[in-house]
VEXMI-480242 format. One record per atom (N, C-alpha, C, O): residue in three letters; x, y, z. Coordinates in Angstrom, 3 decimals, padded with zeros to 6 digits, always signed. Atoms other than C-alpha are relative to their C-alpha. Layout:
// VEXMI-480242
+--------+----------+----------+----------+
| residu |       px |       py |       pz |
+--------+----------+----------+----------+
|    ala |        X |        Y |        Z |
...
+--------+----------+----------+----------+
//
This chain:
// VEXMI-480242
+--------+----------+----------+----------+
| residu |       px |       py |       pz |
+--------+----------+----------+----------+
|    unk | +000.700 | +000.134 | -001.260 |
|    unk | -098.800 | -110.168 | +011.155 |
|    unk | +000.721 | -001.060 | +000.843 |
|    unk | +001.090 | -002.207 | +000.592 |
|    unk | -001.266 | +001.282 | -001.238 |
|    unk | -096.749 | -111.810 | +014.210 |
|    unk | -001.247 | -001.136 | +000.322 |
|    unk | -002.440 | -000.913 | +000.115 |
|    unk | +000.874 | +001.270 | -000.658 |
|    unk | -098.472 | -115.106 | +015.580 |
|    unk | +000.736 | -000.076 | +001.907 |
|    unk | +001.862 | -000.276 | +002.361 |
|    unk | -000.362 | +000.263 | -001.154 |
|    unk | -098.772 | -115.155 | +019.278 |
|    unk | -000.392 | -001.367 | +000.761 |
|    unk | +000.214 | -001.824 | +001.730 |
|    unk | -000.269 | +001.607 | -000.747 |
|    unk | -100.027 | -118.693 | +020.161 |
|    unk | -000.073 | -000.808 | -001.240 |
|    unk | -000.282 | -000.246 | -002.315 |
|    unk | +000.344 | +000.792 | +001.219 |
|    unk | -100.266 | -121.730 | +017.793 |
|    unk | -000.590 | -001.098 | +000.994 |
|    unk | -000.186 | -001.605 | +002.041 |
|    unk | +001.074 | +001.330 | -000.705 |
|    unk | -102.888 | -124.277 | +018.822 |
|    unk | +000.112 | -001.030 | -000.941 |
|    unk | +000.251 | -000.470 | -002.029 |
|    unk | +000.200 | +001.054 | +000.611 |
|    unk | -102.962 | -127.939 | +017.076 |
|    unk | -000.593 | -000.754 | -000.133 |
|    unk | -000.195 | -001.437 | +000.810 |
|    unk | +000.634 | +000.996 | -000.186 |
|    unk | -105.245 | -130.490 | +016.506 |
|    unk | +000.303 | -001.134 | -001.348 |
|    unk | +001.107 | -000.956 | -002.263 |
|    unk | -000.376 | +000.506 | +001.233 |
|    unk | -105.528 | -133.392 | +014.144 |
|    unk | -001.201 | -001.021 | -000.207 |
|    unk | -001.706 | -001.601 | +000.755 |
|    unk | +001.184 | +000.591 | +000.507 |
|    unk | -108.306 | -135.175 | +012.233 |
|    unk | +000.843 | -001.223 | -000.722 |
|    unk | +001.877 | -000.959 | -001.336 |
|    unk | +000.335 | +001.109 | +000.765 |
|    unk | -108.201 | -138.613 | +010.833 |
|    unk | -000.863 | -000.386 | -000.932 |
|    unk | -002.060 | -000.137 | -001.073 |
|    unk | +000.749 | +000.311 | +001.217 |
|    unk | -109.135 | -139.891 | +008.118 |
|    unk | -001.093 | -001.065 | +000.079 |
|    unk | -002.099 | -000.916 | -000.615 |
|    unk | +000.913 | +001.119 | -000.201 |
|    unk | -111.017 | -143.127 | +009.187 |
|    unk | -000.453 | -000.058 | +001.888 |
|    unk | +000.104 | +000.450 | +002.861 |
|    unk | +000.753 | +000.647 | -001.614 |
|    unk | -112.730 | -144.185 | +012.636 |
|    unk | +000.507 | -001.454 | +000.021 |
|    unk | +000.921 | -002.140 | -000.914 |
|    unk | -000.795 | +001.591 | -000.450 |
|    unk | -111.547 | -147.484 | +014.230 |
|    unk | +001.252 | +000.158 | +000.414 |
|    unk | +001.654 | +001.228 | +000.871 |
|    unk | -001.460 | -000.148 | -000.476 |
|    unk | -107.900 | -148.523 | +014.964 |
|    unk | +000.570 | +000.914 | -000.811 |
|    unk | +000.276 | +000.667 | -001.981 |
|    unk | -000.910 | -000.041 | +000.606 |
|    unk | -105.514 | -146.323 | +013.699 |
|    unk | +001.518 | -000.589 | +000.004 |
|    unk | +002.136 | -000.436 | -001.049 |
|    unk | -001.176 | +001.374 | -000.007 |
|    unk | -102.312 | -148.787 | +014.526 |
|    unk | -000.321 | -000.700 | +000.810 |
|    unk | -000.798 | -000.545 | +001.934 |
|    unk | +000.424 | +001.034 | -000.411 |
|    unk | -102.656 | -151.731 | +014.881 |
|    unk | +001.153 | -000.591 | +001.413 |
|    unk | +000.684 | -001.480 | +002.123 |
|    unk | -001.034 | +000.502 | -000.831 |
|    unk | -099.785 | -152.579 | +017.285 |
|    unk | -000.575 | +000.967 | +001.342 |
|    unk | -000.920 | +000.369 | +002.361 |
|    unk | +000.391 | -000.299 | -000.847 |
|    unk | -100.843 | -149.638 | +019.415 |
|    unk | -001.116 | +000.341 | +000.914 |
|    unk | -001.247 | +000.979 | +001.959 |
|    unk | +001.062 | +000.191 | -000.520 |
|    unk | -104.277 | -150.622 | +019.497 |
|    unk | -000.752 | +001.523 | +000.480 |
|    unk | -001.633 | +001.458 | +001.338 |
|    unk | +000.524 | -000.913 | -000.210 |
|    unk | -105.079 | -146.494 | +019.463 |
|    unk | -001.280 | +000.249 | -000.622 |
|    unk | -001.290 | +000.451 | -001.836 |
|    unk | +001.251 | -000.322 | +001.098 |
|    unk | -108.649 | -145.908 | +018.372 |
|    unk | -000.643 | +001.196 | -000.280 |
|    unk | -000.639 | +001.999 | +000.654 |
|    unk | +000.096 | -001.300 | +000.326 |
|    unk | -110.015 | -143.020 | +016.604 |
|    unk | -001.336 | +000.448 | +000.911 |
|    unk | -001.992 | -000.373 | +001.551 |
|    unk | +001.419 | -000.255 | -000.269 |
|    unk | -113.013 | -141.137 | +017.748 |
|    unk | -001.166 | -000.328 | -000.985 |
|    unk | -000.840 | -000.433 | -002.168 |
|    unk | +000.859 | +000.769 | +000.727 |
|    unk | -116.437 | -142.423 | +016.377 |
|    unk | -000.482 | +001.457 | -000.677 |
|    unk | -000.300 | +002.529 | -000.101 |
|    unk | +000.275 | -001.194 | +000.338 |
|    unk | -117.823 | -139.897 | +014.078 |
|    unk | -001.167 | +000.880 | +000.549 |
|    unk | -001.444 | +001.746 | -000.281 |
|    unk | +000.955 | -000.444 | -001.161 |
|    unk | -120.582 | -138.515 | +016.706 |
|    unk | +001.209 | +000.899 | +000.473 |
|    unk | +001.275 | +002.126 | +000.414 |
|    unk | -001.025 | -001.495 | -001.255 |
|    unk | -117.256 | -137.150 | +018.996 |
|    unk | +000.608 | +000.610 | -001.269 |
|    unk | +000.832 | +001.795 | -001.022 |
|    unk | -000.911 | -000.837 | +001.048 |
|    unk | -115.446 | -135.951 | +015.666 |
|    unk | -001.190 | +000.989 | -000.105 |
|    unk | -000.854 | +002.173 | -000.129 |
|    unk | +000.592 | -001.538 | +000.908 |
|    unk | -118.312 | -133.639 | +014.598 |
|    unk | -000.849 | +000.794 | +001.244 |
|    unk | -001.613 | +001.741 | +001.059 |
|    unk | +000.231 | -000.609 | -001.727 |
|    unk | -119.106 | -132.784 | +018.736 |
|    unk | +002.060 | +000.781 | -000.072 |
|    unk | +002.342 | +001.934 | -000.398 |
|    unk | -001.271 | -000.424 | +000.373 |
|    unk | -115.225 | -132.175 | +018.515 |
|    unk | +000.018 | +001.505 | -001.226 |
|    unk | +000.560 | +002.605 | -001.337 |
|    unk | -000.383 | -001.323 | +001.560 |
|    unk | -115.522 | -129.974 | +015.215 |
|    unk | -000.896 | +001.509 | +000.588 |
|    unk | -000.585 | +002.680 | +000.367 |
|    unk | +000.969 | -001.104 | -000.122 |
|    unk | -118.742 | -127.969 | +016.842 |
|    unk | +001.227 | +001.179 | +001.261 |
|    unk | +001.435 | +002.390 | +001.328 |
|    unk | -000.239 | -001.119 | -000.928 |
|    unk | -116.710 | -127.007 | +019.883 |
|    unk | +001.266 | +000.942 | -000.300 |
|    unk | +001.507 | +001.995 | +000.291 |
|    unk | -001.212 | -000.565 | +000.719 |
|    unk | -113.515 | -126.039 | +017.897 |
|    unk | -000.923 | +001.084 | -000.468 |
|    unk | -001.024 | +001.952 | +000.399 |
|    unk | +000.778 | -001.351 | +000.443 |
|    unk | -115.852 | -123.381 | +016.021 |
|    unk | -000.292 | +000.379 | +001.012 |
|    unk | +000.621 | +001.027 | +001.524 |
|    unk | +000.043 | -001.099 | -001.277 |
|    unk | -117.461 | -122.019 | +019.179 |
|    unk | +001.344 | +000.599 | +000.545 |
|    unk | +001.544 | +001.812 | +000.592 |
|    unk | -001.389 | -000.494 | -000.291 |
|    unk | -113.933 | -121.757 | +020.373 |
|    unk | +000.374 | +001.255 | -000.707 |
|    unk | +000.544 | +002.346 | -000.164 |
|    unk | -000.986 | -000.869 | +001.198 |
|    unk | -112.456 | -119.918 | +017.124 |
|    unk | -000.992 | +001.363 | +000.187 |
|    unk | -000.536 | +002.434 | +000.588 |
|    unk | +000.866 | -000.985 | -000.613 |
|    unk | -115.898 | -117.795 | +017.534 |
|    unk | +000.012 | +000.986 | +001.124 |
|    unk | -000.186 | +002.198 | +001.037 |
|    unk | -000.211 | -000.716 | -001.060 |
|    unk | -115.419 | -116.778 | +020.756 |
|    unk | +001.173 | +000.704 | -000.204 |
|    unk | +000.801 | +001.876 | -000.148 |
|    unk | -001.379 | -000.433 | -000.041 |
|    unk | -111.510 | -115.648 | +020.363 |
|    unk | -000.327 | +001.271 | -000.755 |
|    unk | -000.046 | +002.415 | -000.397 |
|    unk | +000.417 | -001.171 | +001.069 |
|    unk | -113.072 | -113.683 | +017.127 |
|    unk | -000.377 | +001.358 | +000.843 |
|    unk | +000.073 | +002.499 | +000.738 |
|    unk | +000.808 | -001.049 | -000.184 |
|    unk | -115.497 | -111.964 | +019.244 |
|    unk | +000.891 | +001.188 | +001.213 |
|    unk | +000.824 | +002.415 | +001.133 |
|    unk | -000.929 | -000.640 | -000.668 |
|    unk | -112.788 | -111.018 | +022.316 |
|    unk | +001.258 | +000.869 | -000.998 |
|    unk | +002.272 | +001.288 | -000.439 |
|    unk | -001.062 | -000.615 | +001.011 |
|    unk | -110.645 | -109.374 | +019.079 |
|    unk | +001.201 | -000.690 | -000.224 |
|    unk | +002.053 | -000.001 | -000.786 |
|    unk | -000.988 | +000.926 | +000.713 |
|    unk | -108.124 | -112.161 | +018.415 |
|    unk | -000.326 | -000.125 | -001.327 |
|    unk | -001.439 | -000.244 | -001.840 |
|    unk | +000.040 | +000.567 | +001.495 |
|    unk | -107.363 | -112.811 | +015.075 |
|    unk | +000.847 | -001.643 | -000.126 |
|    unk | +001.988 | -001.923 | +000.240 |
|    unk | -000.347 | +001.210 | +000.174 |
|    unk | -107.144 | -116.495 | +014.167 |
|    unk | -000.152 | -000.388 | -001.737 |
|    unk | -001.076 | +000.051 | -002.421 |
|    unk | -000.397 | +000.431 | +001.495 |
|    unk | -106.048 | -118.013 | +010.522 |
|    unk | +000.530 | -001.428 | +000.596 |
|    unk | +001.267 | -001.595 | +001.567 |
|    unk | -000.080 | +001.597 | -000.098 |
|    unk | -105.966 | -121.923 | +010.443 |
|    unk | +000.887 | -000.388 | -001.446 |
|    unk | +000.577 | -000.151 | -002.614 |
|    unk | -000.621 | +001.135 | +000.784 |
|    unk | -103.528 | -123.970 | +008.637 |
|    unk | -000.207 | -001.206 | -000.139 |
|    unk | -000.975 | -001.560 | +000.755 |
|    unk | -000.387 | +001.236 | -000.247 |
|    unk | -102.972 | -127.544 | +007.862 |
|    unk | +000.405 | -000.805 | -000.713 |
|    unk | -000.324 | -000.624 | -001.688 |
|    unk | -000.842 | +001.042 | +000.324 |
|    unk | -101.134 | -130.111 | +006.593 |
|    unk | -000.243 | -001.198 | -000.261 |
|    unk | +000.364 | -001.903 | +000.545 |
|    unk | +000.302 | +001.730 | +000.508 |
|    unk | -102.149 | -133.518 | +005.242 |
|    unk | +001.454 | -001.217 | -000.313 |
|    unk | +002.352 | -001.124 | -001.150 |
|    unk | -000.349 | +001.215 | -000.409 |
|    unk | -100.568 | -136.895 | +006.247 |
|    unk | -000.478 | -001.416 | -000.303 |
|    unk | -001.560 | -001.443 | -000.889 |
|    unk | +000.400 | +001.221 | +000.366 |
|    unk | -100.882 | -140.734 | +005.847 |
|    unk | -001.023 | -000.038 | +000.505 |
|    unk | -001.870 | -000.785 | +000.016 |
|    unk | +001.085 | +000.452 | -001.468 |
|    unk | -103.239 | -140.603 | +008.741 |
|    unk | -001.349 | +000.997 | -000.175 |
|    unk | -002.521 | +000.626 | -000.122 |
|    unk | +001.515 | -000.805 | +000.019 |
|    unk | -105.655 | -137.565 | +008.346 |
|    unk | +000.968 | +001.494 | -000.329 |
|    unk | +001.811 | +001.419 | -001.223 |
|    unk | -000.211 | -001.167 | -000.036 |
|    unk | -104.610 | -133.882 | +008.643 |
|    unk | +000.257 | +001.020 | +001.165 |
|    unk | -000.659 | +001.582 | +001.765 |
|    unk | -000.041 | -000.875 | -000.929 |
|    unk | -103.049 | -131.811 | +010.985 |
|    unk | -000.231 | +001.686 | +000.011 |
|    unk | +000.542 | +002.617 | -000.218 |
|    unk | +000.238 | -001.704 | -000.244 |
|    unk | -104.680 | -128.468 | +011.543 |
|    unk | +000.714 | +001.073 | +001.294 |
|    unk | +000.721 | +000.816 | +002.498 |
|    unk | -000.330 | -000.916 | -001.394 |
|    unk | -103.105 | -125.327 | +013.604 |
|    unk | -001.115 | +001.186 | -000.405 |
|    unk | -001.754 | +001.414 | -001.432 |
|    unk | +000.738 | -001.356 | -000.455 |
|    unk | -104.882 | -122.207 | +014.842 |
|    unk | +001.502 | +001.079 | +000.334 |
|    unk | +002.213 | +001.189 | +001.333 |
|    unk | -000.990 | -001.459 | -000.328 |
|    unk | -102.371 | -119.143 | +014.435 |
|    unk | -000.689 | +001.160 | +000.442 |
|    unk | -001.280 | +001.948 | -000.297 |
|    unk | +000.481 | -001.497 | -001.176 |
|    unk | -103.445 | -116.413 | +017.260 |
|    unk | +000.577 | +000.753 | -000.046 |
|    unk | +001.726 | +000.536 | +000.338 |
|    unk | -000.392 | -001.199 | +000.005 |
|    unk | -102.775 | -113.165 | +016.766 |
|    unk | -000.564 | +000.793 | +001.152 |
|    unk | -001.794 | +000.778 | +001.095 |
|    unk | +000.579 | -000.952 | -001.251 |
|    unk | -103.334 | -110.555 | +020.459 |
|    unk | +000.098 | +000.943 | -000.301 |
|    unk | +001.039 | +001.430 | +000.326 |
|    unk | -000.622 | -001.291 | +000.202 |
|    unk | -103.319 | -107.160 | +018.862 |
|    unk | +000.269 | +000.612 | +001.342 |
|    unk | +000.132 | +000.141 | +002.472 |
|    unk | -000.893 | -000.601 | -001.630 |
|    unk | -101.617 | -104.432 | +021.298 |
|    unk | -000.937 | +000.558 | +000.479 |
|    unk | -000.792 | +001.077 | +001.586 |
|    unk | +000.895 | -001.030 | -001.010 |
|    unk | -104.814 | -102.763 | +022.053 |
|    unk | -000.925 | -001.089 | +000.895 |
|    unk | -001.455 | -000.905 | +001.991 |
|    unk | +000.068 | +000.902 | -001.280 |
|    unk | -105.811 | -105.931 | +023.389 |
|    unk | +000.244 | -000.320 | +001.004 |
|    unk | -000.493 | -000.284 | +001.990 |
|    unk | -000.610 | -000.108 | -000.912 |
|    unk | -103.428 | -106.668 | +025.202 |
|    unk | +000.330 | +001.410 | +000.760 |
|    unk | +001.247 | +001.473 | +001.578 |
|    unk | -000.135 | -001.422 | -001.027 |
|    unk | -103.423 | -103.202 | +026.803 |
|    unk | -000.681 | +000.207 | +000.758 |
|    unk | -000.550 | +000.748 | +001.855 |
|    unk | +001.269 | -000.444 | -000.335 |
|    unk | -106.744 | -103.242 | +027.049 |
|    unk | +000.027 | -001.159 | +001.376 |
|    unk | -000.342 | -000.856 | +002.510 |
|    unk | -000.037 | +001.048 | -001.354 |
|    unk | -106.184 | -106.746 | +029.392 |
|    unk | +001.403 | +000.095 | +001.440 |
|    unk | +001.489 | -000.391 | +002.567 |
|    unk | -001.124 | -000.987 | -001.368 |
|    unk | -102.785 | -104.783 | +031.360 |
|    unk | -000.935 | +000.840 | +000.307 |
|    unk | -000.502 | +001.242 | +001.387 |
|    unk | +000.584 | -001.276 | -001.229 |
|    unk | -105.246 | -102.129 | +032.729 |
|    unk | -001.142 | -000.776 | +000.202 |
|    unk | -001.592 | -000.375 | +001.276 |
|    unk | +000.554 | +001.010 | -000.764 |
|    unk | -107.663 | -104.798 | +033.269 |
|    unk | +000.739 | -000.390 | +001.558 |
|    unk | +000.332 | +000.095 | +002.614 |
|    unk | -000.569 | +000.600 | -001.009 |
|    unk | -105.531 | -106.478 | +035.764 |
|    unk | +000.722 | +001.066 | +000.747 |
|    unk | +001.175 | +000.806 | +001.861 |
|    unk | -001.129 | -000.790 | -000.884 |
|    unk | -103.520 | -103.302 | +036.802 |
|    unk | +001.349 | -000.974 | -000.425 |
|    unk | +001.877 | -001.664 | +000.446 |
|    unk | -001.450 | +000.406 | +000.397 |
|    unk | -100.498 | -104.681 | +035.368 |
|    unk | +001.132 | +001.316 | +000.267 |
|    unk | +001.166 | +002.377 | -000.356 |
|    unk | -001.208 | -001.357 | +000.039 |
|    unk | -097.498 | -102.330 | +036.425 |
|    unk | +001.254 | -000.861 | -000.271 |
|    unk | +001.441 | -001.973 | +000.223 |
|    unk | -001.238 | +000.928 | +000.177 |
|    unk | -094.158 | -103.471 | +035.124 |
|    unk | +001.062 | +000.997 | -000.508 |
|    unk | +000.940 | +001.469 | -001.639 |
|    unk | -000.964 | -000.678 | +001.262 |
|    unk | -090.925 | -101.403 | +034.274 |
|    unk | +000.672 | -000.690 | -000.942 |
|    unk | +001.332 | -001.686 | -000.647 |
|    unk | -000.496 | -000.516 | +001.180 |
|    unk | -089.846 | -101.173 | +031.076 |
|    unk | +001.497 | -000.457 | -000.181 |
|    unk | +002.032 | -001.408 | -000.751 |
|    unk | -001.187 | -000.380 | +000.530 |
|    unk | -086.608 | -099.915 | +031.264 |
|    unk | +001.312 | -001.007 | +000.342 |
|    unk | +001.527 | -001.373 | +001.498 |
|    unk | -001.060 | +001.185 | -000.262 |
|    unk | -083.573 | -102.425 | +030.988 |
|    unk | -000.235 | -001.490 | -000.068 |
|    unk | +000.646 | -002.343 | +000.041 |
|    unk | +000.279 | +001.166 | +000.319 |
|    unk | -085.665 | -105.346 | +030.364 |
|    unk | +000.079 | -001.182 | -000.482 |
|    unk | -000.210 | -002.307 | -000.073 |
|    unk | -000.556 | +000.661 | +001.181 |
|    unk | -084.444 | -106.609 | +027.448 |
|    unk | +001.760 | +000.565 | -000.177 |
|    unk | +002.331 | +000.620 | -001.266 |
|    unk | -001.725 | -000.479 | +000.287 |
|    unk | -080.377 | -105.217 | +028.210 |
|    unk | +000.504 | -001.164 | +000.190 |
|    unk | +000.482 | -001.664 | +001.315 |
|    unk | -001.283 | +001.431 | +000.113 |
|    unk | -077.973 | -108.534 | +027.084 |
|    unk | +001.250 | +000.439 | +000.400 |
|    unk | +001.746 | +001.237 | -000.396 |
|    unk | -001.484 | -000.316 | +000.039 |
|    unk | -074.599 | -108.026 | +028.372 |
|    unk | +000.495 | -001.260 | -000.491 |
|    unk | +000.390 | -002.373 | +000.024 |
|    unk | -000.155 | +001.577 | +000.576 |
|    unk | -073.175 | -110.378 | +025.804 |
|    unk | +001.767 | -000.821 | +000.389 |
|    unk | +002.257 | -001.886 | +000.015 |
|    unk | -001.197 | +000.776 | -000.783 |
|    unk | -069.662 | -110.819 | +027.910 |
|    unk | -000.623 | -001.107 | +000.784 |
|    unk | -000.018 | -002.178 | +000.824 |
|    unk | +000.707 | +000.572 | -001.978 |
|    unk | -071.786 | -112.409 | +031.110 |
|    unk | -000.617 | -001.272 | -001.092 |
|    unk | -000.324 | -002.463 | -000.989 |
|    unk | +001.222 | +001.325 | +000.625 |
|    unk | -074.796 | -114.240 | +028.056 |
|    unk | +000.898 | +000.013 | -001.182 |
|    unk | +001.148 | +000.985 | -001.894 |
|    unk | +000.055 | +000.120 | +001.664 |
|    unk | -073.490 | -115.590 | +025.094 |
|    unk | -000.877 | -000.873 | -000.860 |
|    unk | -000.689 | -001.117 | -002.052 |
|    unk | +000.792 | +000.775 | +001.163 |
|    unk | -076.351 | -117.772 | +023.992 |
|    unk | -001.249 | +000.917 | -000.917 |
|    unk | -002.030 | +000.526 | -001.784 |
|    unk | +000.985 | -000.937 | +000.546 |
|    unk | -078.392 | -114.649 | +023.101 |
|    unk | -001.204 | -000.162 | +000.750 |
|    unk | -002.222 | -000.069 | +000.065 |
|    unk | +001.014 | +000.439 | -000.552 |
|    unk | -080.752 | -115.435 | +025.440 |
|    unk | -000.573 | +001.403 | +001.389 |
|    unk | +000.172 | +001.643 | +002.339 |
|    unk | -000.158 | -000.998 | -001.098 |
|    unk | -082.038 | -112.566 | +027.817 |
|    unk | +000.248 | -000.891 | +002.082 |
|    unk | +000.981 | -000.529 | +003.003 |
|    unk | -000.535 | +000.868 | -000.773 |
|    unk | -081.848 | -115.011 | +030.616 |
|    unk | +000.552 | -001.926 | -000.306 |
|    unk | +000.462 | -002.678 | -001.276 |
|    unk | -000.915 | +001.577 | +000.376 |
|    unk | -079.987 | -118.617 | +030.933 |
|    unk | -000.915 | -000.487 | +000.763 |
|    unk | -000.757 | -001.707 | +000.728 |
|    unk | +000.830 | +001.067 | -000.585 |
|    unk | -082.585 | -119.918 | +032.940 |
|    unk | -001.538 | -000.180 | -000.915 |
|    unk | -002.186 | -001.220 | -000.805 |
|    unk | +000.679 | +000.312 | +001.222 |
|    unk | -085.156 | -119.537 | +030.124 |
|    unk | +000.607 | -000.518 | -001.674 |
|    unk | +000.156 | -000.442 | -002.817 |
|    unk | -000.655 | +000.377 | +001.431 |
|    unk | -082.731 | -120.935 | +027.608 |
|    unk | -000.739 | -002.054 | -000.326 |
|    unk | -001.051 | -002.926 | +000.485 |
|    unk | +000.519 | +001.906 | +000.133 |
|    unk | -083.985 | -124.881 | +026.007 |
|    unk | +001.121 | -000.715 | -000.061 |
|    unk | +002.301 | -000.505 | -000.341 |
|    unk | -001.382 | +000.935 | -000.842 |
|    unk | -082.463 | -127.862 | +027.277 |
|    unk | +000.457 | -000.164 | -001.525 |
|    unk | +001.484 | -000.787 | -001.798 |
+--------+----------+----------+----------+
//
């Protein structure tokens, strides 16, 4: 299954400073579990529009970084092109002439710095 967005967040392990030099402070646990409710409504909602979402995450000195991997199936997205009237050709879209591009890139002005 392809992943079409990746969302991130990240939980801590404690409330208060987390460095001390940069004097950053965590959220008190009131906004962490106001924080956690609206992340579920979120993931909920995406469910119910037919996204498929699968959460990862990763544990650190600090707490845990979670992602949200979004999946748009195509009848979704089809279903949101004849929503909008989307018209777009097709044909030649994706043609590289790899004399002219050689970074593989279909254009050089979407290439990273």
């Amino acid at each position: 299954m392809t992943v079409d967005y990746v969302l991130a967040y990240e939980i801590h392990d404690t409330t208060g400073p987390v460095d001390p030099k940069s004097k950053k402070v965590a959220h008190s646990v009131e906004d962490a579990a106001l924080f956690a409710r609206v992340r579920e409504i979120f993931v909920e909602r995406l469910a119910l529009e037919g996204f498929f979402v699968r959460t990862r995450q990763s544990k650190h000195e600090h707490g845990t970084l979670f992602f949200l991997l979004i999946t748009a199936p195509f009848s979704l997205l089809a279903r949101e092109a004849e929503r909008v009237k989307l018209n777009m050709p097709l044909k030649g879209l994706m043609e590289v002439d790899d004399k002219e591009n050689d970074t593989g890139y279909v254009d050089d002005e979407l290439m990273p710095d």
